[in-house]
C-alpha angles and dihedrals in degrees: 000000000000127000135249115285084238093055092054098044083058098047094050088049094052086043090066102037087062094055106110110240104214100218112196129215090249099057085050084058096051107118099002133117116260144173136208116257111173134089101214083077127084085208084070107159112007125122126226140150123264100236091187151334126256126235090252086066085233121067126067146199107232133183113220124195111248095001102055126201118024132156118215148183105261077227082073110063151047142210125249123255125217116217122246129205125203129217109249092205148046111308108252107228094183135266086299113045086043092069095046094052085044091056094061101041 
């Protein structure tokens, strides 16, 4: 007995949803702000925007200020990381929430 054309059509569809998509560390860094980071470079230190990833997964083109169009090694480079900063106190929840969390102190 088959089943129903429906059935198939979901299986094959959960079939696919379950397939593991390998994401490289080059395609983290597409569109994103870098710097370079090795030494091995004689661009050490600037900072650019990856405009796209080439077919071998680890080279990228890369625009660099002041120098423009570059490709590099993905081993090259680094993001860049946004500071954070940290509250030194207490979080503040609101009027309202204030009160609750004073009520059970």
């Amino acid at each position: 007995m088959s089943h129903p054309p429906c059935y198939t059509i979901r299986m094959k569809e959960i079939k696919n949803m379950t397939e593991k998509t390998n994401i490289t560390e080059a395609q983290l860094l597409l569109n994103q702000e870098i710097v370079v980071t090795s030494h091995l470079s004689r661009f050490t230190g600037r900072k650019g925007r990856v405009n796209a990833v080439m077919a071998d997964g680890r080279s990228l083109d890369v625009t660099l200020e002041g120098v423009g169009d570059v490709f590099l090694d993905v081993s090259l480079v680094g993001e860049i990381q946004e500071q954070t900063y940290f509250a030194k106190g207490e979080a503040d929840l609101g009027p309202i929430a204030n009160s609750v969390v004073q009520a059970h102190k």
